[in-house]
C-alpha positions in Angstrom: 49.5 -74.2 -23.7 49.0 -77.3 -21.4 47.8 -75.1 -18.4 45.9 -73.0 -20.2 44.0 -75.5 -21.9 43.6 -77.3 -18.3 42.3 -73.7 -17.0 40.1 -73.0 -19.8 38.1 -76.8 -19.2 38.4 -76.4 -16.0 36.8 -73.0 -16.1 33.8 -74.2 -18.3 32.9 -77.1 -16.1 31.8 -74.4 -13.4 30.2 -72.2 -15.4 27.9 -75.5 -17.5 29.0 -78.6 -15.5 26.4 -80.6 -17.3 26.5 -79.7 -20.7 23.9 -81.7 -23.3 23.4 -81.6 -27.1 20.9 -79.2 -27.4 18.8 -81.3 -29.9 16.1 -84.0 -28.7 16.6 -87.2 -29.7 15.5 -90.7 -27.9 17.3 -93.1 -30.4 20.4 -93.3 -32.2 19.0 -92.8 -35.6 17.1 -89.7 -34.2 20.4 -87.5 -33.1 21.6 -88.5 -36.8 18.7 -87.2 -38.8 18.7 -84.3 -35.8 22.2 -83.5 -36.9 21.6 -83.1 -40.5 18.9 -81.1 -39.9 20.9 -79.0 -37.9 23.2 -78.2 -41.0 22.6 -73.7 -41.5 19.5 -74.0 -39.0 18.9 -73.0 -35.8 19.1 -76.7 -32.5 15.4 -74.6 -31.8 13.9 -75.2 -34.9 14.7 -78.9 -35.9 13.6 -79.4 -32.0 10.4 -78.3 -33.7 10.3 -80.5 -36.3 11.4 -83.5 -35.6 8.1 -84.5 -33.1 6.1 -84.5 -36.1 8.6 -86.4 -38.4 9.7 -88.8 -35.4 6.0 -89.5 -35.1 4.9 -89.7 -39.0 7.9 -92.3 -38.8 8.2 -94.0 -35.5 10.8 -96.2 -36.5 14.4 -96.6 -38.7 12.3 -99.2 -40.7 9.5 -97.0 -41.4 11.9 -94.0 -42.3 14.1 -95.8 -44.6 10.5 -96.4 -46.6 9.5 -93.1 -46.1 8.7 -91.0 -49.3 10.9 -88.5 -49.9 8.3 -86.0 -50.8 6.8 -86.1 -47.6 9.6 -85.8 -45.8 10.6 -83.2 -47.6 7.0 -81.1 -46.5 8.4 -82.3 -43.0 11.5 -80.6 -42.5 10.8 -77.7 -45.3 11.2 -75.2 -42.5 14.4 -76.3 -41.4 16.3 -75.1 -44.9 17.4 -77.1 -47.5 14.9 -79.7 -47.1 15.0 -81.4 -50.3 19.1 -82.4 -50.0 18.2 -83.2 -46.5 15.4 -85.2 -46.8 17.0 -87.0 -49.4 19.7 -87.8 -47.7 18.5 -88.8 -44.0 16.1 -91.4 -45.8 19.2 -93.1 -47.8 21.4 -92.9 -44.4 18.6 -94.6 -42.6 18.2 -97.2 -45.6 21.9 -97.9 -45.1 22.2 -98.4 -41.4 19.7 -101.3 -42.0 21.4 -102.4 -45.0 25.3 -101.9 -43.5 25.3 -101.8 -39.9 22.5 -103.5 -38.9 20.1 -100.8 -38.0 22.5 -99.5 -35.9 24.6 -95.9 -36.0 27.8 -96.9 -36.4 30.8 -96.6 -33.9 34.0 -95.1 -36.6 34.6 -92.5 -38.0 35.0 -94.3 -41.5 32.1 -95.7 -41.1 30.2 -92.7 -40.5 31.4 -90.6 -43.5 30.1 -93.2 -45.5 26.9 -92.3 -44.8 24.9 -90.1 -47.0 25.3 -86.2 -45.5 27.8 -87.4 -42.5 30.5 -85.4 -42.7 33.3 -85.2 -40.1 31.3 -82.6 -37.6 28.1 -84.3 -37.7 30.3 -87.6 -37.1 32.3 -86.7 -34.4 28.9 -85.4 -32.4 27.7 -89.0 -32.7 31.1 -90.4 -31.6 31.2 -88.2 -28.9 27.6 -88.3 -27.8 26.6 -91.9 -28.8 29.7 -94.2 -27.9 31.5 -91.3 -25.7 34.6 -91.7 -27.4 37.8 -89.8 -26.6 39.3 -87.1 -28.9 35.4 -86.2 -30.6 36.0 -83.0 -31.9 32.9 -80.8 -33.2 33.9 -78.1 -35.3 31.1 -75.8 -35.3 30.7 -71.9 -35.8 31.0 -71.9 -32.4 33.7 -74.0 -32.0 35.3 -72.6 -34.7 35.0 -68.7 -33.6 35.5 -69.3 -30.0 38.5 -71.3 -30.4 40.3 -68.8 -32.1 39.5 -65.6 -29.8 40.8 -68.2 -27.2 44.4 -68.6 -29.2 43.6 -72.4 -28.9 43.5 -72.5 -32.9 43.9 -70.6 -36.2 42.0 -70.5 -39.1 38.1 -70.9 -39.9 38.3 -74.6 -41.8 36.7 -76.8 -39.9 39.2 -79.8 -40.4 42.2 -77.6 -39.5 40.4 -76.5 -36.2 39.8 -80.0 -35.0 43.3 -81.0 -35.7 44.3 -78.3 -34.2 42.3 -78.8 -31.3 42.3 -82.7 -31.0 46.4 -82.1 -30.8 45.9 -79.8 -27.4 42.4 -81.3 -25.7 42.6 -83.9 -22.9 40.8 -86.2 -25.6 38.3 -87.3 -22.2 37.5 -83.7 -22.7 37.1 -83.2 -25.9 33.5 -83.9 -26.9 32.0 -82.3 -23.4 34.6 -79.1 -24.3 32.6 -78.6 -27.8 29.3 -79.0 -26.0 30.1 -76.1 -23.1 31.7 -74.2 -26.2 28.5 -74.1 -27.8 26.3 -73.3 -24.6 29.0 -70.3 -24.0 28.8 -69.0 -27.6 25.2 -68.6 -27.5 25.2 -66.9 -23.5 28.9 -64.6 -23.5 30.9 -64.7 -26.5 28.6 -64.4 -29.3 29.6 -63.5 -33.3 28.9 -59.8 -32.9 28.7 -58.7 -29.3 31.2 -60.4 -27.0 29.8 -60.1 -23.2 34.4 -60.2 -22.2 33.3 -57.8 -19.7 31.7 -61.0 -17.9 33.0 -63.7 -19.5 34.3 -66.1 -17.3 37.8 -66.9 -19.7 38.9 -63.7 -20.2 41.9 -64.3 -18.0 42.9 -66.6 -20.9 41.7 -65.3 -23.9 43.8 -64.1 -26.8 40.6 -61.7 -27.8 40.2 -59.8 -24.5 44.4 -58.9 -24.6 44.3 -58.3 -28.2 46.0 -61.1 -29.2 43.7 -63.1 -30.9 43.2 -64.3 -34.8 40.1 -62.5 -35.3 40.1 -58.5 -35.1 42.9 -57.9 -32.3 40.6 -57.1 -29.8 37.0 -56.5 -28.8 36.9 -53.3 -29.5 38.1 -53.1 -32.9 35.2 -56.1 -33.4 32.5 -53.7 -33.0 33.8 -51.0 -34.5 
């Protein structure tokens, strides 16, 4: 497993050596509320809306202030806007009243946050303070992962311990981030491009060993 999971990195650093978190963010606070956002919506969209939120709201001070009904009409398009409106103004009222107006740098100090959970958490790890072992679960990550044989199952806490057991943890944050560029370009939900996919000489999918459908073919079927 060890030299495959070197081959596979290795293999994604050539094909996206300089992956980014697709969302747009200039401060800390930003990539938090950017995150949440995120949660069953599309990087594109919330990319969308947060110019005009960032910009009705220029600062943590002034967000943590904000009224919730307007942010709501901020970020309606983006799904669920009333939980997540709700909950990106009390996070930003508790980095200024807990961390001192700063994202902070744990894990358990994340989660305490209102709408952190572990994925959006490890992204800011990983992203923010570029710590080691940041694991981001994400459909992607999730779906990916298992056609590769890396992991097993489709709950996000078994896949990153899963994962966080096997990744160089120096790796580990940049791996999600080319994971997600390649689910979106080759191996996509419904149509996996294996034809020209670029770990196929590794993955459990293309030689019908994987923990999806046993192969690609019986995928589209």
């Amino acid at each position: 497993m060890e030299e495959k999971v070197a081959a596979l990195v290795q293999a994604l650093k050539e094909v996206y050596p300089d992956p980014q978190c697709a969302l747009h963010y200039k401060k800390d606070y930003e990539l938090m509320v950017a995150v949440r956002l995120s949660a069953q919506c599309t990087d594109a969209r919330v990319n969308e809306v947060t110019p005009a939120l960032f910009a009705a709201y220029p600062t943590l001070e002034a967000l943590a202030g904000a009224d919730i009904g307007h942010v709501e009409e901020l970020v309606h398009s983006c799904g669920f806007y009333k939980n997540k409106a709700r909950e990106i103004v009390l996070a930003c009222r508790m980095l200024l009243t807990d961390f001192g107006g700063k994202v902070p740098g744990t894990m358990e100090e994340l989660l305490r946050l209102p709408g952190v959970g572990r994925k959006t958490a490890n992204l800011l790890l990983g992203d923010l303070y570029k710590a080691p072992g940041s694991v981001v679960c994400d459909t992607h990550c999730i779906r990916i992962t298992n056609r590769l044989g890396l992991a097993r199952g489709k709950e996000p806490e078994k896949v990153e311990r899963q994962l966080r057991a096997i990744l160089p943890p120096e790796e580990s944050s940049d791996f999600c981030h080319r994971i997600v560029l390649h689910g979106r370009a080759v191996c996509t939900a419904r149509k996996p491009r294996c034809e020209s996919c670029t770990l196929a000489p590794w993955c459990s999918y293309v030689t019908g060993c994987g923990n999806e459908a046993g192969s690609p073919q019986e995928a589209e079927a």
